[in-house]
N, C-alpha and C positions, 0 to 999 in steps of 0.2 A: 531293317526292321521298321524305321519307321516310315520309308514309302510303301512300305506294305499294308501298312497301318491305315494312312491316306486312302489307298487304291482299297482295302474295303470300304471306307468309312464313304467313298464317291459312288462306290458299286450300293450301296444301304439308300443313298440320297436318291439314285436313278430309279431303284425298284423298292420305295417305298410307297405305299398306299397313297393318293394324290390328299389327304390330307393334311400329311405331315409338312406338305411345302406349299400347299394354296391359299390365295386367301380369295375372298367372297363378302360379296354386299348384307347375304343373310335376309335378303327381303323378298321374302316370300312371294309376290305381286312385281319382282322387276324384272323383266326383260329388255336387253338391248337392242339398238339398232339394229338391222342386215349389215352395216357400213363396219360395227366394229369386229362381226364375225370374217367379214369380207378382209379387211386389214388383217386380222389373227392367219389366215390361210395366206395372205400376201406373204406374210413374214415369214411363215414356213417355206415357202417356197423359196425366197429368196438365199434363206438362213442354209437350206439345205442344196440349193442348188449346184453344181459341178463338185461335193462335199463325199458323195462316194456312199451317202447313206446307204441303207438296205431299206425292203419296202418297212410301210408302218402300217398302225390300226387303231383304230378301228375302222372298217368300212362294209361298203354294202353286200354283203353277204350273198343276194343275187347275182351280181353282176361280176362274168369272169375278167373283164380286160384288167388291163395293167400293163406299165411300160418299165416296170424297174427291172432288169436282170441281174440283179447283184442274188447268188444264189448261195445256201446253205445248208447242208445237209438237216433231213424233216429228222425233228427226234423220234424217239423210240416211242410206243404208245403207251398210253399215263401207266398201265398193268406192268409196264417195266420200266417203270421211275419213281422216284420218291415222293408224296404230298410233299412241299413245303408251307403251303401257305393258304386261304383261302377269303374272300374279301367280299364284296359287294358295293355295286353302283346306282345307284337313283336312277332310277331310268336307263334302257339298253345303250348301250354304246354303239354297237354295233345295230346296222338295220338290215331288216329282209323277215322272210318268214312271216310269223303271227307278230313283228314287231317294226310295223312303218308307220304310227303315227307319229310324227313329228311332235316334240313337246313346246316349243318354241327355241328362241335364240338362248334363252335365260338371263344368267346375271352378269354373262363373259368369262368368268372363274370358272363353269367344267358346273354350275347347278340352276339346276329347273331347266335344261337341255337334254338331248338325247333325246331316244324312242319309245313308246310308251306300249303296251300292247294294242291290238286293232280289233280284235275282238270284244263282243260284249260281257257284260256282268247281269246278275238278276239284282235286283234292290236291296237282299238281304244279302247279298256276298260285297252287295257296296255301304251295309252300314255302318257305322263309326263304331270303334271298340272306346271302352272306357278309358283304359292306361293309356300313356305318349309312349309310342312305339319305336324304338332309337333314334332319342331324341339329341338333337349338336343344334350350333348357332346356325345352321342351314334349315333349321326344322326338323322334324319329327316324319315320320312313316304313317301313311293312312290309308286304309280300308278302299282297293282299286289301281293302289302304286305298282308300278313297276320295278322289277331290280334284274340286274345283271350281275350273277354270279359266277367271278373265278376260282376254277378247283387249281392250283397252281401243281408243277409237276418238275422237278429236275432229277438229274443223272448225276450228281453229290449227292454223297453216303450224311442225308442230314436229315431230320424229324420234323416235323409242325411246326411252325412258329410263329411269333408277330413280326408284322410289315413281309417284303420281299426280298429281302435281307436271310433272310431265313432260308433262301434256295440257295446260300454258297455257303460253304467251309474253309476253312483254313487253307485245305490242302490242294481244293479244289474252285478255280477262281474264275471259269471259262465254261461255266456246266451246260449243258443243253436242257433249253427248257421248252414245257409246252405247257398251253391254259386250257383245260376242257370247260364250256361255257355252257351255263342253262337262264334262262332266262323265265323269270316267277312273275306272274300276276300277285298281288295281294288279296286276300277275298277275306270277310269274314264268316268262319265255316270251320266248323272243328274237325270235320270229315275230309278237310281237303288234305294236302301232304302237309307232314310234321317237317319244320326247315330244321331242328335238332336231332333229325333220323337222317335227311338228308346231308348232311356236314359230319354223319358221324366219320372216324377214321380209325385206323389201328392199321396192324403190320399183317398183310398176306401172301404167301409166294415170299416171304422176305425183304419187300417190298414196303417203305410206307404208305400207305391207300385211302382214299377216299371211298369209302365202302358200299355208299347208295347212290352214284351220280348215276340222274336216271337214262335209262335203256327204250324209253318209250315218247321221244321226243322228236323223232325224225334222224333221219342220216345226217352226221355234224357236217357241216362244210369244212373243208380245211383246208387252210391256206399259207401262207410264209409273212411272219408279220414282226411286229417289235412290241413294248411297253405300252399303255394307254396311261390316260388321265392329263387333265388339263395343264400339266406342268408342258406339257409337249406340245401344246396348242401353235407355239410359234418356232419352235424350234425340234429338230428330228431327235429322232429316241435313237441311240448308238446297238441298241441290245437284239438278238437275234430269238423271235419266239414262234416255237409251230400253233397255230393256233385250229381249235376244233371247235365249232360254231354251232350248235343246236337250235333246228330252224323253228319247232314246234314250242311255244309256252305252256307250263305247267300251270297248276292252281295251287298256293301255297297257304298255310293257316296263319294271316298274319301274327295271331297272337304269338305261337310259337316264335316266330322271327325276334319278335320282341323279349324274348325270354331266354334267345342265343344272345341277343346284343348285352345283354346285362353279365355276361359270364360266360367266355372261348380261351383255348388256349392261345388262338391268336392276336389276341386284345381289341379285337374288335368289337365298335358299340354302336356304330352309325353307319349311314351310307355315304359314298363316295363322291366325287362329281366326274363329269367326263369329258372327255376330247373329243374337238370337234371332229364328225366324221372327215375323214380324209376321203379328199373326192380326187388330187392330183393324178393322172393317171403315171406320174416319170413316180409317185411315192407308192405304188401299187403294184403286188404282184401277180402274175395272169394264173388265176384258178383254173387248175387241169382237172 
């Protein structure tokens, strides 16, 4: 009973939202060297090297190579699996598509990195809203931001929840999971998409579902990946995730966004930071 207990409580640590275990400078204005992200990528390498890992992610979304052959079966598509969880990250994690500008190196901790969208905005979709828009010691969300949103997806008979912890059950310890990804511009515009219609969920096909992840974004890339968030930056993520990649960006009503962070069954009220893209080609898998 009680190494059961452990091996949830380890399984909650590895797929919880990269807040619950990062820390960060919080200065808005800091970016590191090239030398400490360059060091972060060393140590994965090395952490992971002859380790047996499976491929990881985030990565470049255009680009099919990849040298990992460690292979597992793709899960089932999210229509036959259960929502668990759904989250968001400050900027894309993932690049390609409408999302390769580079946001800088950041603070080293997984914020003010990442990809930003590359398209443009009009003046009044970039003006500033009055309320602070889920606001953490990383800052606040504003009018122009980018976010990367996980719809999370597992094959456990389990419901919505908070963190990633939320996609295992008791009974079920090994689930197959897969993340379906969209990635939002911020604009200020009440006409653009509502992020509280977008995140809505309930049960269909007997199924728990994420009910409006959008259909009008491009064909997802999908590929064989694991866990993200900066906790991973130097060392491999142990976990097996199908992941499905939406190349096109939406426009989303920030205010809305701000009015999910305040109140989700998930407990989410901020955004996330991220990992550095994985560029290793032995930590990559070849996109067919």
């Amino acid at each position: 009973m009680k190494k059961a207990v452990l091996t949830m409580a380890a399984l909650v640590f590895f797929f919880a939202p990269a807040s619950a275990r990062e820390k960060g400078s919080g200065e808005q204005g800091h970016f590191v060297p090239d030398s400490v992200i360059d060091s972060q990528r060393g140590k994965l390498a090395a952490s992971t090297k002859n380790q047996g890992f499976g491929p990881q992610s985030p990565r470049d979304i255009s680009s099919v190579s990849g040298k990992n052959t460690l292979a597992f079966v793709t899960a089932p598509a999210y229509t036959q699996m259960n929502l668990c969880n759904i989250h968001f990250h400050k900027n894309a994690e993932h690049k390609g598509g409408d999302f390769t500008k580079y946001a800088g190196n950041g603070d080293g901790h997984g914020y003010l990195s990442g990809y930003k969208y590359s398209g443009r905005l009009s003046k009044s979709e970039l003006a500033p809203v009055h309320d602070s828009v889920c606001p953490s010691k990383h800052g606040a969300l504003s009018s122009g931001d980018t976010i990367e949103v996980h719809y999370v997806h597992s094959t456990a008979k389990v419901k919505p929840g908070p963190t990633l912890g939320s996609c295992f059950s008791g009974s079920v310890k090994n689930p197959q999971l897969r993340v379906e990804t969209q990635v939002f511009v911020l604009v200020n515009d009440k006409n653009a998409l509502d992020f509280i219609n977008l995140t809505k969920h309930g049960e269909k096909n007997g199924f728990q579902q994420a009910l409006n992840i959008s259909s009008k974004t491009g064909m997802p890339v999908q590929y064989a990946g694991s866990t993200t968030g900066p906790g991973f930056n130097e060392k491999g993520s142990p976990f097996q995730v199908s992941w499905s990649v939406r190349p096109k960006v939406a426009k989303v009503n920030i205010t809305t966004v701000g009015i999910w962070c305040k109140g989700n069954v998930f407990k989410e009220d901020h955004a996330h930071g991220v990992r550095n893209l994985v560029q290793n080609p032995d930590l990559l898998s070849q996109i067919r």
